[in-house]
C-alpha positions in Angstrom: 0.0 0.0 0.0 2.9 2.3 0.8 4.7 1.8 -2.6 1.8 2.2 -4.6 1.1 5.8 -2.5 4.9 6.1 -3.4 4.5 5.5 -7.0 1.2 7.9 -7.6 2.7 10.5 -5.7 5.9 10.3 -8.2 3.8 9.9 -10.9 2.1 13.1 -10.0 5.5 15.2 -9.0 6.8 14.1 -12.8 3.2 15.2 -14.0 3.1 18.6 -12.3 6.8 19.5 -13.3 5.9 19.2 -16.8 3.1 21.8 -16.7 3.8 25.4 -18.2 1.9 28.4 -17.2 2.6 31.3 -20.1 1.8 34.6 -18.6 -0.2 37.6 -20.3 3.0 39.7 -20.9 4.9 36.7 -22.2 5.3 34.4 -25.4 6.9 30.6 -24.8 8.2 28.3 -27.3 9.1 24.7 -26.9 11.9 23.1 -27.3 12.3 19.3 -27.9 15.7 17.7 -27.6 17.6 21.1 -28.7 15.5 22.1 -31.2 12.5 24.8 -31.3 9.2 24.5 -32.3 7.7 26.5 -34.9 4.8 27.2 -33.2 4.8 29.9 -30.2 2.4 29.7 -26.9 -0.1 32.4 -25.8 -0.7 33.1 -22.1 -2.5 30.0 -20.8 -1.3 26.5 -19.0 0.6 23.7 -21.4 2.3 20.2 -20.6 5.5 19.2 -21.6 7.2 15.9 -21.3 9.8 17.1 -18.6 12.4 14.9 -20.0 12.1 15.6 -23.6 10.8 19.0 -23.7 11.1 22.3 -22.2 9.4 25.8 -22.8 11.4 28.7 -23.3 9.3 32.0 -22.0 10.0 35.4 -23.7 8.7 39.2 -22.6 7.1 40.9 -25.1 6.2 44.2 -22.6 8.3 47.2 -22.5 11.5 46.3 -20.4 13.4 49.5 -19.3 17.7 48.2 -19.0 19.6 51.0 -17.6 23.2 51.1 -18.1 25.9 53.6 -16.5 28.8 53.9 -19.5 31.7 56.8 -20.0 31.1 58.2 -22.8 33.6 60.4 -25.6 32.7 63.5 -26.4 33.9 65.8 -29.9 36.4 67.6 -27.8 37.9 64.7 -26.2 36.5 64.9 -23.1 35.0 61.8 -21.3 31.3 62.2 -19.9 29.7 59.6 -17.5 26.1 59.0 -18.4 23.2 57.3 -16.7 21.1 55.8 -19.9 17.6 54.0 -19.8 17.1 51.9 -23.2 13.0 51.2 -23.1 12.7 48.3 -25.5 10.1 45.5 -26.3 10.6 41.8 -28.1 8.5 41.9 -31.3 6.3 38.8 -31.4 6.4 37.7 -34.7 10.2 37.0 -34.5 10.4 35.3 -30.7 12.2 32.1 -32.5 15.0 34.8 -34.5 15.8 36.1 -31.1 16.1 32.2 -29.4 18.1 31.1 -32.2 20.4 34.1 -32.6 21.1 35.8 -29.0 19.7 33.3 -26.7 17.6 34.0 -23.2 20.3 36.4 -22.1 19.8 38.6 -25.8 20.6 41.5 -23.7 24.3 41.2 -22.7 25.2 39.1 -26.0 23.2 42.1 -28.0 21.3 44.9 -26.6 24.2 46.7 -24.5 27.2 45.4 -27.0 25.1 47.3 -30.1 23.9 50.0 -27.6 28.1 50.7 -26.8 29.0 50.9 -30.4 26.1 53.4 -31.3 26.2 55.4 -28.1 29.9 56.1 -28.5 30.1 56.7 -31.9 26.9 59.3 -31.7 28.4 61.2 -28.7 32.1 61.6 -30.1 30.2 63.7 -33.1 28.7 66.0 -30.0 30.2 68.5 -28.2 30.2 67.5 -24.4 28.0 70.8 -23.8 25.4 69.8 -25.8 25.1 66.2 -24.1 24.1 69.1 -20.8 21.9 71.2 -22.8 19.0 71.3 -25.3 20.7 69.2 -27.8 19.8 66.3 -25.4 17.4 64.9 -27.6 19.1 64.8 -30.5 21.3 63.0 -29.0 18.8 60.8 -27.7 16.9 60.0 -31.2 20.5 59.5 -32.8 21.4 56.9 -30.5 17.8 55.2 -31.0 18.1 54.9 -35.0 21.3 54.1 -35.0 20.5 50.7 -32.7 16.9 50.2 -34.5 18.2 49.9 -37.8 21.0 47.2 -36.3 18.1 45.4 -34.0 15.0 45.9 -35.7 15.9 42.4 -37.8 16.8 40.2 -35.0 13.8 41.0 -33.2 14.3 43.8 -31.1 11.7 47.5 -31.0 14.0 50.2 -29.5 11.5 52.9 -28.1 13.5 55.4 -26.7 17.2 56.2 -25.5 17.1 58.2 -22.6 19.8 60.3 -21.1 18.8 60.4 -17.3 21.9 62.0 -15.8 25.0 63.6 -17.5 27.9 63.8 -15.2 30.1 66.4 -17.1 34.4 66.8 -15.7 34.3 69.8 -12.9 36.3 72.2 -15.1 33.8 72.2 -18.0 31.2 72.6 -15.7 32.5 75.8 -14.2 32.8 76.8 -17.6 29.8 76.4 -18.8 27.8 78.0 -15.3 30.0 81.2 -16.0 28.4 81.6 -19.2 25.1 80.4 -18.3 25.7 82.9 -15.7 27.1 85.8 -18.3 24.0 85.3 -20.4 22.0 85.9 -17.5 23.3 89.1 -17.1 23.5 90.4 -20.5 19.9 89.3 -20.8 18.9 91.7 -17.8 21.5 94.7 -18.8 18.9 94.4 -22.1 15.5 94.1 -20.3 16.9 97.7 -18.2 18.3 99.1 -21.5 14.9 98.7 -23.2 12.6 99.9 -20.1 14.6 103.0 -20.2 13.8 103.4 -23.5 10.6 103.2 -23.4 10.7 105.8 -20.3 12.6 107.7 -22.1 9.8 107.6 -25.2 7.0 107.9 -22.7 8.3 110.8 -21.3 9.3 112.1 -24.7 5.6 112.3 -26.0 4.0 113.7 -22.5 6.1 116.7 -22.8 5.1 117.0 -26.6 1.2 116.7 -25.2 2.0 118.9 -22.6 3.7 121.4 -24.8 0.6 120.8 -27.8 -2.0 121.5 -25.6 -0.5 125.1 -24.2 0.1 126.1 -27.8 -3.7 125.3 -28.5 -4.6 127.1 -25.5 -2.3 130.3 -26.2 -3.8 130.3 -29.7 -7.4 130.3 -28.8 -7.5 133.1 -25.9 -7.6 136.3 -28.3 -9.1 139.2 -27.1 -12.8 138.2 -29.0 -13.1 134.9 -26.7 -11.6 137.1 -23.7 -14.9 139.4 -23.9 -17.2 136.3 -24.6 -15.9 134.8 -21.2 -16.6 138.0 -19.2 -20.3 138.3 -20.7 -21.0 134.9 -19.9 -19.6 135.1 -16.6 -21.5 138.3 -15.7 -24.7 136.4 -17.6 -24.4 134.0 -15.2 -24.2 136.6 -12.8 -27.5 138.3 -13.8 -29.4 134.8 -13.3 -27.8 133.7 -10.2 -30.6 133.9 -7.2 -28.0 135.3 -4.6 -27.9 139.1 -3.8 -25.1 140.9 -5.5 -22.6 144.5 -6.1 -21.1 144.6 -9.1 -19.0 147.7 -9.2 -16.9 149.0 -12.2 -15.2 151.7 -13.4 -16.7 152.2 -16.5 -14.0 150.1 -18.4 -14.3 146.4 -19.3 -16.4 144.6 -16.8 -13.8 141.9 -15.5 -10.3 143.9 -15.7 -7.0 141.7 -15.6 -4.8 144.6 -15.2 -5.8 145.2 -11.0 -3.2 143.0 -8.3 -5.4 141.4 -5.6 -2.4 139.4 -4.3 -2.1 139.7 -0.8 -0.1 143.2 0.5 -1.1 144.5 -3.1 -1.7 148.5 -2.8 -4.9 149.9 -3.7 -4.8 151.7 -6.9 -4.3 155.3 -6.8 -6.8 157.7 -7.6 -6.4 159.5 -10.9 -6.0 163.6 -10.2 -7.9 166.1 -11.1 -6.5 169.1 -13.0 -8.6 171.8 -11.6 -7.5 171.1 -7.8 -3.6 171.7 -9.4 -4.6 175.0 -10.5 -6.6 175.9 -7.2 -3.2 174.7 -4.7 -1.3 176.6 -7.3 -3.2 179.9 -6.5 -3.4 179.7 -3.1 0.4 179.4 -2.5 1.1 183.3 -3.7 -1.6 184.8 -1.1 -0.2 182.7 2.0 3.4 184.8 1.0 
């Protein structure tokens, strides 16, 4: 009774080695006695003879390698970069990348191809650039140039992504002074222009300014002068309020009488006929 427990028990152990389970994200392909099987296995369970037969399971998702590599630059300089390579199996060609690189296709391929393009890209760059906008060129260079050695054997390159450029200290100094210088030629500019345009604002006020008392000198002749005063004293004539208008017979609103404060009064005109009277009186006080 024990042996035959023994036995099913083996039985089962062999039974339950040999079954697969093929995820959503992967592909698997069998292979039998060293040699693969055309056909590829979606996500689901399979049995294989574990003796005879063993399934080889691929990712087809996006897988994200990151590499840290010293890189040459057009100068001669060497830059240390931290690179992500977002790639992805393509699953028509699963058996191509079996039979040509192996399970571990990304140290036999994917970093030795990503080297040779990487370096050769960057030594065409200046090691500014690598720092600055010029980034993603950089970037998209380094992506063709590994698609069009990849694409056949299987591999989609998404994107090349320079994550962190470590540039040497003295360039680095080099380029924050300019960064730096730029900043402040940009700002002598902004104050050159805003006192320009002060200067133009203040320009066309004093032209207004200077405009409007020519108008004003040019329309007070002596015709609008005497229309002012009989509108003022019109308005005068109407107003409710009790009122003493007194004048010397002239123009009713004179301009030519002082009433600043301390002014003197003006003096009364003299009358010839008194003269002649203090003139005749001085010979009979003799």
């Amino acid at each position: 009774m024990q042996k035959k427990l023994l036995f099913l028990m083996t039985v089962f152990a062999i039974l339950l080695s040999g079954c697969v389970v093929v995820q959503q994200d992967e592909v698997g392909v069998k292979r039998k006695f060293g040699k693969l099987k055309e056909a590829t296995l979606g996500p689901g369970l399979y049995g294989a003879n574990p003796f005879t037969t063993r399934v080889l399971k691929l990712p087809v998702r996006t897988q994200n390698l990151e590499v840290r590599i010293e890189l040459p630059s057009k100068e001669g300089l060497t830059v240390v970069a931290d690179i992500s390579i977002l790639y992805k199996i393509d699953r028509e060609k699963v058996h191509t990348v079996l039979s040509e690189a192996g399970p571990d296709y990304e140290n036999e391929i994917i970093l030795s191809i990503f080297r040779s393009a990487a370096a050769d890209v960057c030594s065409r760059a200046m090691a500014k650039d690598m720092h600055s906008g010029s980034r993603s060129t950089i970037e998209e260079a380094i992506r063709e140039r590994m698609s069009g050695l990849l694409a056949e054997r299987g591999f989609i390159i998404e994107a090349v992504l320079l994550k962190s450029i470590k540039l040497p200290a003295g360039l680095s100094r080099s380029i924050e002074a300019r960064m730096s210088a730029e900043q402040d030629a940009l700002r002598m500019q902004y104050e050159l222009e805003r006192e320009e345009q002060e200067a133009a604002r203040r320009q066309v006020e004093a032209k207004g300014e200077r405009d409007a008392q020519k108008i004003l000198a040019e329309g007070l002749s002596p015709e609008i002068l005497e229309l002012r005063r009989i509108k003022a004293f019109e308005a005068l004539a109407t107003s409710p309020n009790a009122k003493v208008i007194i004048t010397n017979g002239g123009p009713m609103l004179t301009t030519d009488i002082d009433t600043s404060v301390g002014a003197s009064p003006p003096r009364a005109k003299a009358d010839p006929d008194d003269s002649k009277e203090k003139a005749e009186e001085k010979p009979r006080a003799k």
